[in-house]
BALOBA-1460 file (C-alpha; in Angstrom, 3 decimals):
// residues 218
<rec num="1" residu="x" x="0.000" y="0.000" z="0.000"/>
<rec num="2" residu="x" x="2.767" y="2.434" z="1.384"/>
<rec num="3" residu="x" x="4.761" y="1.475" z="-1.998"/>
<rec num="4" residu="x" x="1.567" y="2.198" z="-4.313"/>
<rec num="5" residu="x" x="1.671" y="5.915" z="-2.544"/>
<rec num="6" residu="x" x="4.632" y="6.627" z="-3.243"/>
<rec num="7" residu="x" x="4.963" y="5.699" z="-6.559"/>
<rec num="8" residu="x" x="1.497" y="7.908" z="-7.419"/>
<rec num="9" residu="x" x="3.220" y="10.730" z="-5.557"/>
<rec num="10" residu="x" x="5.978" y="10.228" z="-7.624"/>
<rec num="11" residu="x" x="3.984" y="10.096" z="-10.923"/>
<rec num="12" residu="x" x="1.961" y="13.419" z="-9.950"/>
<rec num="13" residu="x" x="4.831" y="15.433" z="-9.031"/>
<rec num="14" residu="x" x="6.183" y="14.088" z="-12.863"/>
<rec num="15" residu="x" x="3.557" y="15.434" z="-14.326"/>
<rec num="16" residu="x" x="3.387" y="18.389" z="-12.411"/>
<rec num="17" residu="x" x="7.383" y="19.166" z="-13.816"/>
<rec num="18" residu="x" x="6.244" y="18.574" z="-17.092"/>
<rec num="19" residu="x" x="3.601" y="20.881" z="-17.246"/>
<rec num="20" residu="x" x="6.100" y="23.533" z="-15.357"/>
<rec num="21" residu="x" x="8.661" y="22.914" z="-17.988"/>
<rec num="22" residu="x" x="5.996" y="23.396" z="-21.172"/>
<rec num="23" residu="x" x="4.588" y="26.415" z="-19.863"/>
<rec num="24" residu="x" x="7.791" y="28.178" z="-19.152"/>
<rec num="25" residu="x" x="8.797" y="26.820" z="-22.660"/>
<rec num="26" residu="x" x="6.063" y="27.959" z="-24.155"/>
<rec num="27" residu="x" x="6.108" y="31.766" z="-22.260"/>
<rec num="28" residu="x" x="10.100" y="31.969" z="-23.547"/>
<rec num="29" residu="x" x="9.077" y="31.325" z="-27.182"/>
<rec num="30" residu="x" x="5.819" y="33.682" z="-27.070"/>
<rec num="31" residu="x" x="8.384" y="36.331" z="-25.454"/>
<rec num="32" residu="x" x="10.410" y="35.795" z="-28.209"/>
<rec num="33" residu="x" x="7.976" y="35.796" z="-31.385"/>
<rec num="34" residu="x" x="6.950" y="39.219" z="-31.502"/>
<rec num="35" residu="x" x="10.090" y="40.223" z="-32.275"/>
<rec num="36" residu="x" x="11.293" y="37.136" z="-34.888"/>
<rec num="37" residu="x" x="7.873" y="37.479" z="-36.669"/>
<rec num="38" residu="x" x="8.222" y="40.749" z="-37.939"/>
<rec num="39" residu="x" x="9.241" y="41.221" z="-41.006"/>
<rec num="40" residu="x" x="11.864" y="43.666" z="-41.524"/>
<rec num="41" residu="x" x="12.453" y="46.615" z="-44.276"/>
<rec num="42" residu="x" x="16.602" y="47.244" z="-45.221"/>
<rec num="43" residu="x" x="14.456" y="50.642" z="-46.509"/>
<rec num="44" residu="x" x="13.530" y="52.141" z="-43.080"/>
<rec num="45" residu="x" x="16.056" y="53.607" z="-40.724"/>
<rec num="46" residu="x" x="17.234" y="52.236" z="-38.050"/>
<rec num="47" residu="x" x="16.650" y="52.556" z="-34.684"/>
<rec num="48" residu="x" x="18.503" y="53.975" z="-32.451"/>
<rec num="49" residu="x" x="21.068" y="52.248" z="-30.524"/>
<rec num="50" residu="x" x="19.755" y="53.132" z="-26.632"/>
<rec num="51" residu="x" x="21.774" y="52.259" z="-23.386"/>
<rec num="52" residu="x" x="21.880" y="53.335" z="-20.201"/>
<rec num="53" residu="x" x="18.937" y="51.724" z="-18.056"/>
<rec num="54" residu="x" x="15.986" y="53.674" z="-16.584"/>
<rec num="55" residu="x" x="16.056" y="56.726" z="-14.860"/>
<rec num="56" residu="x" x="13.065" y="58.403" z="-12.614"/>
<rec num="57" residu="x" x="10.702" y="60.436" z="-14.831"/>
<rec num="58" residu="x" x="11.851" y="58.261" z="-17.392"/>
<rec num="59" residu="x" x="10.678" y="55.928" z="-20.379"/>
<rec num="60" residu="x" x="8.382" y="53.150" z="-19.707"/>
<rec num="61" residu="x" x="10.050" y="49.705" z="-19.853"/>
<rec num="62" residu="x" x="8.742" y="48.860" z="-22.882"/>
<rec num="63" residu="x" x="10.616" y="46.625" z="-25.151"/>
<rec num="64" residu="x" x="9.676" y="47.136" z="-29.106"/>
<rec num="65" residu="x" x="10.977" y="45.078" z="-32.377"/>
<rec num="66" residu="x" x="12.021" y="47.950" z="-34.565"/>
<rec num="67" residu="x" x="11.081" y="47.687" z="-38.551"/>
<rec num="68" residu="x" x="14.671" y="48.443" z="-40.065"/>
<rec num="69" residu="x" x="16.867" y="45.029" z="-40.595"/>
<rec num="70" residu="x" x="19.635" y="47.520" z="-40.114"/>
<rec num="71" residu="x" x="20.899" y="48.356" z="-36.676"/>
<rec num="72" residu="x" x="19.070" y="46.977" z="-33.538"/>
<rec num="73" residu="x" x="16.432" y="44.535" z="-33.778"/>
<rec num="74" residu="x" x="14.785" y="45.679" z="-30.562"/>
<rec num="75" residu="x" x="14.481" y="49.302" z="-28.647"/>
<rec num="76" residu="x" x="13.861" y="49.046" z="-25.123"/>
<rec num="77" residu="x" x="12.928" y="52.703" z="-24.439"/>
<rec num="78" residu="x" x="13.450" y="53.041" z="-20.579"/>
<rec num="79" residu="x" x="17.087" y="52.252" z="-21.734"/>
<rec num="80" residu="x" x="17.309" y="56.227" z="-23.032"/>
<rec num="81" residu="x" x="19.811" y="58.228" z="-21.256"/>
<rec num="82" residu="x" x="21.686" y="60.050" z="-24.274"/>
<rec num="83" residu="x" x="22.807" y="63.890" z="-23.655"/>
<rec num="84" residu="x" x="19.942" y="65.200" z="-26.522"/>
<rec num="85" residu="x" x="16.584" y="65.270" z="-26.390"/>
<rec num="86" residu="x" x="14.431" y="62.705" z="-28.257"/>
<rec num="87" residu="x" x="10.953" y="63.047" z="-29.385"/>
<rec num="88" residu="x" x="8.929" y="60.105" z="-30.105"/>
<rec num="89" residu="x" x="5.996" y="60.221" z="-32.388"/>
<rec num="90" residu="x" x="3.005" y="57.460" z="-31.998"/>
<rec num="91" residu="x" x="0.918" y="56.880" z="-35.254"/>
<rec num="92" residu="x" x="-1.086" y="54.749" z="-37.316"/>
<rec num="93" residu="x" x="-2.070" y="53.778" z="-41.069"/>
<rec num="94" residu="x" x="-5.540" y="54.341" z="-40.152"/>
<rec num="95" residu="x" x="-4.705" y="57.625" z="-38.814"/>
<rec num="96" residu="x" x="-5.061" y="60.393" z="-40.888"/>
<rec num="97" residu="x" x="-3.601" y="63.200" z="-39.426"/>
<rec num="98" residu="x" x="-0.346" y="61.193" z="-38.161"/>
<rec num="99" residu="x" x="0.280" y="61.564" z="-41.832"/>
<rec num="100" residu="x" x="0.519" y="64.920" z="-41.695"/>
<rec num="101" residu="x" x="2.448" y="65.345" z="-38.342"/>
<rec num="102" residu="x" x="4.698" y="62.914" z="-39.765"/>
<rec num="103" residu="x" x="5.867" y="64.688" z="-42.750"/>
<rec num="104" residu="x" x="6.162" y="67.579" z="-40.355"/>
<rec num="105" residu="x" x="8.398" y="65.737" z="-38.107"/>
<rec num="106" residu="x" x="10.648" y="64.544" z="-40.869"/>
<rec num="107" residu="x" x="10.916" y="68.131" z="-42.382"/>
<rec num="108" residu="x" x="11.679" y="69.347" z="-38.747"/>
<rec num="109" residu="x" x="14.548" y="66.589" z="-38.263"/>
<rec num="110" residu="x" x="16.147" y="67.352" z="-41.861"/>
<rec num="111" residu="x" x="16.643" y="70.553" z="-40.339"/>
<rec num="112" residu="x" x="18.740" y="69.427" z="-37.383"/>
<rec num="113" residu="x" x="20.420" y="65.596" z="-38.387"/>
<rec num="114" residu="x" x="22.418" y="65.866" z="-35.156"/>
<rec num="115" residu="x" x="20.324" y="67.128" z="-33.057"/>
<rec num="116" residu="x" x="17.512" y="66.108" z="-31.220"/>
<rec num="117" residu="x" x="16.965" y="62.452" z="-32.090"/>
<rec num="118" residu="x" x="13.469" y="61.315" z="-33.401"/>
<rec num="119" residu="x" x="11.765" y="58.186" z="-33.216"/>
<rec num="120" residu="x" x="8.336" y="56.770" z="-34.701"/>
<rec num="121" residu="x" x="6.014" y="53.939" z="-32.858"/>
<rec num="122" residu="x" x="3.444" y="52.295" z="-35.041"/>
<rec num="123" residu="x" x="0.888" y="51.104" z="-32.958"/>
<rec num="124" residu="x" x="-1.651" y="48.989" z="-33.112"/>
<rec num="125" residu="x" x="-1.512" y="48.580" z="-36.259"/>
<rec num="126" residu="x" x="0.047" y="45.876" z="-38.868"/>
<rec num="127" residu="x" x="3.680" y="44.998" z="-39.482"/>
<rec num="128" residu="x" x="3.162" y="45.325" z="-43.118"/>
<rec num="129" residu="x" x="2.461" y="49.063" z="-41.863"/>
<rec num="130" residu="x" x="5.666" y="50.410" z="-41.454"/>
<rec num="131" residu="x" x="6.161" y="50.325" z="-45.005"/>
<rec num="132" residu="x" x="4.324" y="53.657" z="-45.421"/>
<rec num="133" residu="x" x="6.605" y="55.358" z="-43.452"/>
<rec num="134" residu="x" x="8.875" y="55.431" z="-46.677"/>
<rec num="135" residu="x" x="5.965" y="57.192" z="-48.552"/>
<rec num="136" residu="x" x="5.263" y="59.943" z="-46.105"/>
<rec num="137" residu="x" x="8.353" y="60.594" z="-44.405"/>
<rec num="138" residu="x" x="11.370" y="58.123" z="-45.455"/>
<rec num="139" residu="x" x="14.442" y="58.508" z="-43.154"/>
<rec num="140" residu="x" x="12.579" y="58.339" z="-39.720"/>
<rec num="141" residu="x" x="13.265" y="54.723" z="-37.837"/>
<rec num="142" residu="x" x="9.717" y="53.013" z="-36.776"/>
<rec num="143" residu="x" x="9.376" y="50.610" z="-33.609"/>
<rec num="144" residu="x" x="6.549" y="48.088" z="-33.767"/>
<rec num="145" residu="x" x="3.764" y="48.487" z="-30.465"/>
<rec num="146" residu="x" x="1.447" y="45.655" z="-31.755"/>
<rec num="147" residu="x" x="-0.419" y="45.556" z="-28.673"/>
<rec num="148" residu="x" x="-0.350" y="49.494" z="-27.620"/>
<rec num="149" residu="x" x="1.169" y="49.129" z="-24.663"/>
<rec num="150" residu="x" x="3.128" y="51.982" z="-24.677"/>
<rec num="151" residu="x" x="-0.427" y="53.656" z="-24.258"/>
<rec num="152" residu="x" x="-0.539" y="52.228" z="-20.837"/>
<rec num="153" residu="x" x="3.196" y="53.034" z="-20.049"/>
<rec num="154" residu="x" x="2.633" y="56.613" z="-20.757"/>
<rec num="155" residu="x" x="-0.850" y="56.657" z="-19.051"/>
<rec num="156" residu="x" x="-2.848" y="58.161" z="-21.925"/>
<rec num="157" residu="x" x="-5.443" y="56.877" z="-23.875"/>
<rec num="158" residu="x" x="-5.327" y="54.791" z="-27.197"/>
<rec num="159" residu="x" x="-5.974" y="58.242" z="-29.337"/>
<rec num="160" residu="x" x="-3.419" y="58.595" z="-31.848"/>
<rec num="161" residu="x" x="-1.408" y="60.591" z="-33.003"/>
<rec num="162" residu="x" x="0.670" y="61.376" z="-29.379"/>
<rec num="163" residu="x" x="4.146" y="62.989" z="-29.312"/>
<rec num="164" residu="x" x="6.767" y="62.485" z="-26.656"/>
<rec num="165" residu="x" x="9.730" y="64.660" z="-25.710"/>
<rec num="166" residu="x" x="12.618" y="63.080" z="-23.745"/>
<rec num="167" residu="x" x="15.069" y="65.791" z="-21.811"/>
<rec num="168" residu="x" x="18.635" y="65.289" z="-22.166"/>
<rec num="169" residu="x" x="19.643" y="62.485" z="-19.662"/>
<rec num="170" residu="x" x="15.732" y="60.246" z="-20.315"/>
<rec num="171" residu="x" x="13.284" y="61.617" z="-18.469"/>
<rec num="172" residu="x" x="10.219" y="62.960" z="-19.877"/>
<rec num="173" residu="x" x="9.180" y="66.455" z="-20.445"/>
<rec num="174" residu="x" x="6.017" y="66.313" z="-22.085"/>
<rec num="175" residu="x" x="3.316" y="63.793" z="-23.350"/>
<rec num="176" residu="x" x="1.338" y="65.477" z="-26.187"/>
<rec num="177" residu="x" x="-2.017" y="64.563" z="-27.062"/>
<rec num="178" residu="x" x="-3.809" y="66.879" z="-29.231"/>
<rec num="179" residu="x" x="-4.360" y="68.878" z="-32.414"/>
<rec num="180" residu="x" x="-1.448" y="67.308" z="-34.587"/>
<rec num="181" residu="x" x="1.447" y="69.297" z="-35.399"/>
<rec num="182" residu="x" x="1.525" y="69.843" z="-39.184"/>
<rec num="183" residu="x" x="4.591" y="72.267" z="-39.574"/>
<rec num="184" residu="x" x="8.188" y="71.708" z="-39.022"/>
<rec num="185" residu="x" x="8.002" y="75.141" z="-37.049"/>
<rec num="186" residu="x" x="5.117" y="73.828" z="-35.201"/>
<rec num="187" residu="x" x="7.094" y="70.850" z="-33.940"/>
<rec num="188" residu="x" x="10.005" y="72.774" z="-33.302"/>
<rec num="189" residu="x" x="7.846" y="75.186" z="-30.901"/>
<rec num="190" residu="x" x="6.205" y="72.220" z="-29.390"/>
<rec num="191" residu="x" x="10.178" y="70.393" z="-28.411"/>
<rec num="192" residu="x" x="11.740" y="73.696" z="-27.486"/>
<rec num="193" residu="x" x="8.612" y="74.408" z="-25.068"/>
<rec num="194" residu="x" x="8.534" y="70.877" z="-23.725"/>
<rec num="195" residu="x" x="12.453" y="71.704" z="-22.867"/>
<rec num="196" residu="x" x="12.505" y="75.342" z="-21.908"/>
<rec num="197" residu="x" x="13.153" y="75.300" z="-17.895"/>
<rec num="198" residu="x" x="10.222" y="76.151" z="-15.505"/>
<rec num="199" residu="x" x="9.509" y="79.673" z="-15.387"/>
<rec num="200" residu="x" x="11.553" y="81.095" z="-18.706"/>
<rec num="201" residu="x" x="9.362" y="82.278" z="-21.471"/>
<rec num="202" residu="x" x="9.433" y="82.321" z="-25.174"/>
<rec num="203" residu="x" x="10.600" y="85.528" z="-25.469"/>
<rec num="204" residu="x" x="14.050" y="86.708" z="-27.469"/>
<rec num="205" residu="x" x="16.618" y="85.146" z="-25.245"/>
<rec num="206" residu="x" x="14.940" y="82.349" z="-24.438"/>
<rec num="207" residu="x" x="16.378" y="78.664" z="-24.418"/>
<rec num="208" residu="x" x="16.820" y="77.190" z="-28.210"/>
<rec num="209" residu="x" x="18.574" y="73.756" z="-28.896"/>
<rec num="210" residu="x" x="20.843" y="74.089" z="-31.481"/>
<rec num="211" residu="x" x="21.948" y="71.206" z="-34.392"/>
<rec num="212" residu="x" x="24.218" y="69.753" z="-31.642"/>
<rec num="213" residu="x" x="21.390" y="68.961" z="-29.550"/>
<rec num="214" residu="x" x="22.687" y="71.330" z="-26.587"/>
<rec num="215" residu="x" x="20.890" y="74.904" z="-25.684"/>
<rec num="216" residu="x" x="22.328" y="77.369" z="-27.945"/>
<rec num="217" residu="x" x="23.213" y="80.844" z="-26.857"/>
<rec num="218" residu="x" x="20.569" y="83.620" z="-26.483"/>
């Protein structure tokens, strides 16, 4: 009898380290397959290549494929502590007026190549997607947010389009959600207000970031 006990326990607590085993299996290769089944595009720019690690007021730790086969295959944003600012523009096929604020934001960073760094999320949206990015505004990188989940890390709602700006060092100085910006200039305003310090105005003599990405003289 004692014999038959232990041999069930045995078999239970088998089959109970199987079933551990496949499900952690099975977790690590779901982790895994949003970034190895997107298809990539040697067209699109890559994304930048962040490190660092996460800083207060920072990034969400969000972890996105990005769409270029060039440069990194993910981003994992909380990772940004460069010395220039970054803005980060959320947007959709679906969604017309990302269109426009995208061309705007790729006129705005042919104006200033080493300055403040730009990055595009598609999300919710399809891989296939990303592609348009070439059409409206080719030379801006694209990370992949199939579910939206940056949404939740930045604690807005799914409304699209949304712009980000990212201070010097990673933390964030603004979360924009509103009537697109459809000008370079308009874009421009919207960064250099997002980074002026508390208190100074927009006045002559107020703080501008130059093509080097630091504030350039009044």
């Amino acid at each position: 009898m004692r014999r038959r006990l232990y041999v069930s326990i045995g078999v239970v607590l088998a089959i109970v380290a199987a079933t551990v085993a496949w499900s952690w299996s099975r977790e690590s290769n779901s982790a895994g397959k949003a970034v190895e089944d997107v298809t990539r595009d040697s067209r699109i720019a890559p994304c930048p290549d962040l490190s660092g690690g996460p800083v207060a007021g920072g990034l969400p730790s969000v972890e996105l494929p990005c769409m270029s086969s060039a440069g990194p295959a993910t981003i994992q944003l909380s990772d940004y502590t460069d010395a220039k600012p970054m803005l980060i523009a959320l947007w959709a096929s679906y969604c017309s007026h990302c269109r426009d604020e995208l061309k705007a934001i790729g006129e705005y960073h042919r104006t200033q190549p080493d300055g403040v760094r730009v990055l595009t999320v598609l999300a919710v949206d399809s891989e296939s997607s990303a592609q348009l990015i070439l059409d409206v505004s080719p030379g801006l990188p694209v990370a992949f947010d199939r579910s939206g989940q940056l949404f939740a890390g930045l604690r807005v709602a799914p409304a699209l389009p949304v712009l980000v700006v990212v201070r010097p060092g990673g933390s964030v100085a603004k979360v924009y959600q509103g009537t697109p910006r459809t000008s370079a200039d308009q874009v421009a305003g919207l960064v250099e207000q997002a980074l002026r310090p508390t208190g100074q105005s927009a006045l002559p003599g107020s703080q501008r970031y130059s093509t080097s990405g630091r504030p350039a003289p009044p």
